[in-house]
C-alpha positions as CSV (number, residue, x, y, z in Angstrom):
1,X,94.3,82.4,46.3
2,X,97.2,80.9,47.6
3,X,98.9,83.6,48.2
4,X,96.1,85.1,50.2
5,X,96.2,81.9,52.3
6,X,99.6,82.1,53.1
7,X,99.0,86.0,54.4
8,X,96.3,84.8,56.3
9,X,98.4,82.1,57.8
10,X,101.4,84.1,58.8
11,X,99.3,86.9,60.3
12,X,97.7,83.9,62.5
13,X,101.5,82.9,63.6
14,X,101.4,86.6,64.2
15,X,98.9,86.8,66.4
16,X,99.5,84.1,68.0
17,X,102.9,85.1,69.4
18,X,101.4,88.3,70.4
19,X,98.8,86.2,72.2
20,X,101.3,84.3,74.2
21,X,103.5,87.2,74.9
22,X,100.6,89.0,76.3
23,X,100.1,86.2,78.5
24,X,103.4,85.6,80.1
25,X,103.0,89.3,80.6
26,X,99.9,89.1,82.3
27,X,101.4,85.8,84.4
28,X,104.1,88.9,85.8
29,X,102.5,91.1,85.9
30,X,100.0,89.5,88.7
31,X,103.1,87.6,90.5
32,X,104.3,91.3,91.1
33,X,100.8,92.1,92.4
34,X,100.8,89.2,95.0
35,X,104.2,90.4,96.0
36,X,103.1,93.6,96.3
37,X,100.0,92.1,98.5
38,X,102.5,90.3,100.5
39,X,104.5,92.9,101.1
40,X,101.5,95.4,101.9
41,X,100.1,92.5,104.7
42,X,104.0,92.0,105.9
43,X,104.6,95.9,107.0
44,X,100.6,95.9,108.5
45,X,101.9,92.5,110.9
46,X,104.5,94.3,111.4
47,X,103.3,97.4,112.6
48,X,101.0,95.8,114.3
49,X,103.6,94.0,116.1
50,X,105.4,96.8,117.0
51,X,102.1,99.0,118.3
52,X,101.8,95.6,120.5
53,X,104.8,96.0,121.8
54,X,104.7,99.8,122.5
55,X,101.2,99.4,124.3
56,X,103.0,96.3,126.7
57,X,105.9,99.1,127.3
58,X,103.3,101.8,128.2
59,X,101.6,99.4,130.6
60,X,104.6,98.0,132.0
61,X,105.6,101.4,133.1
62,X,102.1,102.5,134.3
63,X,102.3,99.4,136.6
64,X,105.9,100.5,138.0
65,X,104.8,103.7,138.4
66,X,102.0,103.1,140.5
């Protein structure tokens, strides 16, 4: 009976090491998805930034033009 307790309460130290490995995993794991969020919203601004700028170019050149 002892014995069978002392299994029991190793496999629960066990478990619970995997538990909190899993979770520091999981903590990464959705900092590298923000990043990748920020990242993904970073290139749109910029893009959009830079169609901005193209489409003040164009018109600036219509406006010479005519």
């Amino acid at each position: 009976m002892l014995s069978r307790l002392q299994e029991l309460r190793k496999e629960e130290e066990t478990l619970l090491r995997v538990r909190a490995a899993l979770s520091e995993q999981l903590t990464r794991l959705k900092t590298l998805g923000q990043m990748d969020n920020e990242a993904a919203i970073n290139q749109t601004e910029l893009h959009l930034s830079l169609q901005d700028h193209q489409e003040e170019e164009e018109e600036e050149e219509e406006e010479s033009d005519s």
